[in-house]
FILOVO-235890 format. One record per residue (C-alpha): residue in three letters; x, y, z. Coordinates in steps of 0.02 Angstrom, whole numbers, padded with zeros to 5 digits, always signed. Layout:
! residues N
ALAXYZ;...
//
This chain:
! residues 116
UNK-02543-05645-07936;UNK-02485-05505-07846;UNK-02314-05462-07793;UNK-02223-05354-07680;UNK-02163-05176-07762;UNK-01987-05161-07779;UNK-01911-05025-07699;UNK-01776-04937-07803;UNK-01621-04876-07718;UNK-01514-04738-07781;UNK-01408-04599-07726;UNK-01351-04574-07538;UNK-01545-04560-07490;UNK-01628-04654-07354;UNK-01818-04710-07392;UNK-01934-04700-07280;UNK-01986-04861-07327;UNK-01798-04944-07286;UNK-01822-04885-07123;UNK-01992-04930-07108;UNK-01909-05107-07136;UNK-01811-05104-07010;UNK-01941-05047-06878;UNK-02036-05170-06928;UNK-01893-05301-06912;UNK-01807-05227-06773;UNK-01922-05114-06656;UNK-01872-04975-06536;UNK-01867-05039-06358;UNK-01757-04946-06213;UNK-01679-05075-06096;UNK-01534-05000-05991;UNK-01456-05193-05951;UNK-01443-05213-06131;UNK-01361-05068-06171;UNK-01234-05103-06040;UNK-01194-05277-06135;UNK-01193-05206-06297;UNK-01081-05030-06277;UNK-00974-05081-06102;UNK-01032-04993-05926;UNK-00935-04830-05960;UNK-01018-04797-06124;UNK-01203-04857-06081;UNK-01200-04743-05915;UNK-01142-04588-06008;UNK-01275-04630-06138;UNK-01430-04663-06019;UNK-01353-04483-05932;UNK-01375-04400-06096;UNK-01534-04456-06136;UNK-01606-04440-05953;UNK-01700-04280-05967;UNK-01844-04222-06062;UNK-01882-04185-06206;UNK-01736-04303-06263;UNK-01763-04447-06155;UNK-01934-04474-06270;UNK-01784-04526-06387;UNK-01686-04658-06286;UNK-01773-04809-06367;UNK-01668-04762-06526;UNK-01522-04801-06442;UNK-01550-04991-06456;UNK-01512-04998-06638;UNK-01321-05016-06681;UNK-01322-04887-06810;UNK-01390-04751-06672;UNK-01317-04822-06530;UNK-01136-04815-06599;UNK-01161-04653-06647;UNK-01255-04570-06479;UNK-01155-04418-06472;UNK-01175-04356-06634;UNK-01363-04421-06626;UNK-01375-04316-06463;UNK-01292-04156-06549;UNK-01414-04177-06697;UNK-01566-04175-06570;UNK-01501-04022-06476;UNK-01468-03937-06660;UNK-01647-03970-06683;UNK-01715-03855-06555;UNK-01893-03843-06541;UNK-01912-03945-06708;UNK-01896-04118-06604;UNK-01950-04261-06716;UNK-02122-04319-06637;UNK-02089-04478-06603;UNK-01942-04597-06581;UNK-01974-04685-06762;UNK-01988-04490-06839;UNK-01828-04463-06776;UNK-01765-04631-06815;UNK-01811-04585-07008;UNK-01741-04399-06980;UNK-01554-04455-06906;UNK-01559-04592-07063;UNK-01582-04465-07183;UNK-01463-04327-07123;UNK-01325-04461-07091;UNK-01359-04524-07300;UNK-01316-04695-07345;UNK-01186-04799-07260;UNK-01083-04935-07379;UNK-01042-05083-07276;UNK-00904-05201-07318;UNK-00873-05372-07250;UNK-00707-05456-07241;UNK-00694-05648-07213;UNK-00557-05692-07121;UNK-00454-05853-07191;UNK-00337-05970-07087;UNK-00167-05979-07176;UNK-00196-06148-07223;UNK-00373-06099-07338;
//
């Protein structure tokens, strides 16, 4: 029987295959109204703005995932620090800004009533 390979993660990293993961579980899709629910009117407008002309507005699907999204200004500056090297496509640069931000550690709290 076969099964599925284990991916090993170490070090600060990302694989190309985590993010092909997530693609696959959460694709790229540029929607304007949702990015005015998700990040508030002020910061969605200044966002689209940003991303408006070419060659970065090939990127603005990106900005639907939280991790990119929350972190559009230094996503933007990493583009423009890019020059002419643009990442081909919006899952190349997806993978590209995963990798040159490294790992990020989580941590969840749970939040108890005084009487549990």
């Amino acid at each position: 029987m076969e099964t599925e390979k284990e991916t090993k993660i170490t070090g600060n990293t990302v694989l190309e295959q985590e993010v092909q993961w997530m693609l696959e579980t959460r694709p790229l899709f540029y929607d304007e109204s949702q990015l005015m629910k998700d990040y508030g009117e002020q910061d969605a407008k200044e966002m689209i703005s940003i991303f408006s002309s070419e060659p970065l507005s090939t990127f603005k699907s990106c900005l639907s995932w939280p991790g990119i999204g929350s972190r559009y200004k230094l996503f933007h500056q990493y583009l423009l620090n890019l020059g002419q090297n643009l990442p081909t496509s919006p899952n190349s640069a997806f993978l590209q800004f995963a990798q040159h931000l490294g790992r990020v550690t989580t941590f969840r709290a749970l939040a108890l009533q005084p009487e549990q």
